[in-house]
C-alpha positions in Angstrom: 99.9 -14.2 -25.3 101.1 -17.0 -23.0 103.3 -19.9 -25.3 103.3 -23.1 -23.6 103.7 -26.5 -24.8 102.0 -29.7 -23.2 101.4 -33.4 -24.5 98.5 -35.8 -24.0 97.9 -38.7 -25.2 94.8 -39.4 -27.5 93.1 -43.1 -26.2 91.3 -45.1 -28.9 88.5 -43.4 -28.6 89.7 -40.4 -29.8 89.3 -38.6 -26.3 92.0 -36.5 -24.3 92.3 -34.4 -21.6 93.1 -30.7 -21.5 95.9 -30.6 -19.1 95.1 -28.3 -15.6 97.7 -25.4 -16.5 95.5 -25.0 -20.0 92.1 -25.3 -18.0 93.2 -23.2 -15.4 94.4 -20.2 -17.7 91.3 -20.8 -19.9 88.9 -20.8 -16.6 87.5 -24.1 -18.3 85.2 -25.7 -15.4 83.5 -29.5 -15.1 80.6 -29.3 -17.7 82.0 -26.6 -19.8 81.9 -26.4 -23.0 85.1 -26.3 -25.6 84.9 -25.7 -29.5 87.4 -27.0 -31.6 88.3 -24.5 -34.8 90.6 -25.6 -37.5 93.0 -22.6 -38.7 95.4 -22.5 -41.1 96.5 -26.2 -40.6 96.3 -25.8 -37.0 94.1 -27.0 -34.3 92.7 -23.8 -32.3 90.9 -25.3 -28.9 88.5 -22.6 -26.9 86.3 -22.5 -24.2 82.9 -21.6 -25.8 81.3 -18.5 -24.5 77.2 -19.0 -23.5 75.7 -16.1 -24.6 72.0 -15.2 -24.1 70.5 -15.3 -27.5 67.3 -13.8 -26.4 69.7 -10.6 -25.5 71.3 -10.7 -28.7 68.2 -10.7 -30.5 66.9 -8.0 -28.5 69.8 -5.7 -29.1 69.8 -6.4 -32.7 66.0 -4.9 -32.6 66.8 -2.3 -30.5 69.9 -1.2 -33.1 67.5 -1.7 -36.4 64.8 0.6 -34.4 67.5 3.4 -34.0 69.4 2.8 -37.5 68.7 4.9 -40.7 66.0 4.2 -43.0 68.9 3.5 -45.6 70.7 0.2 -43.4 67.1 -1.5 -42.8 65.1 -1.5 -46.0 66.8 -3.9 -47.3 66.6 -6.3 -44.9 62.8 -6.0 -45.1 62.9 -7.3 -48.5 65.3 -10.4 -47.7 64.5 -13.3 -45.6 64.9 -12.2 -42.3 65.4 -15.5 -40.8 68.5 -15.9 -43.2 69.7 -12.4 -42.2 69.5 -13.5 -38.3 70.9 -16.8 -39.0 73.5 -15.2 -40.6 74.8 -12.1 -37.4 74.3 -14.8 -35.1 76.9 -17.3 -37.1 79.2 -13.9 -37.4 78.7 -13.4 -33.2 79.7 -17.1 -33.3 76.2 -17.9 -31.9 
């Protein structure tokens, strides 16, 4: 992991920009996407990854088609909706 240390300046709107050494290393392009994630007192800046959620969902059938009887019954009885909701906010989806 790369340490490096740069300043902005926050305006009064509240906006900044995320210096071109940061972009650069974080392949952060025009129109992009960042998420901004609290940690332990710390700000944690990221580039958010797209993901096809159609895929996701798709692979989560396929793997409930192939898993044992066992790991899915359950999940028949909840509310599958919530279930979903719930692996795609673990996938941070």
């Amino acid at each position: 992991m790369v340490n490096i240390l740069i300043t902005t300046k926050v305006d009064k709107m509240g906006r900044t920009v995320i210096p071109s050494p940061i972009r650069k290393i974080l392949g952060i392009r025009e129109g992009d996407h960042v998420e901004w994630v609290i940690e332990e007192g710390r700000v944690v800046v990221r580039k958010k990854i797209q993901v096809n959620e159609d895929a996701v969902r798709r692979r989560f059938k396929e793997l409930r088609a192939k898993a044992p009887k066992c790991f899915v019954e359950k999940e028949e009885r909840e509310d599958k909706w919530a279930l979903e909701y719930w692996a795609l906010a673990k996938l941070g989806l």
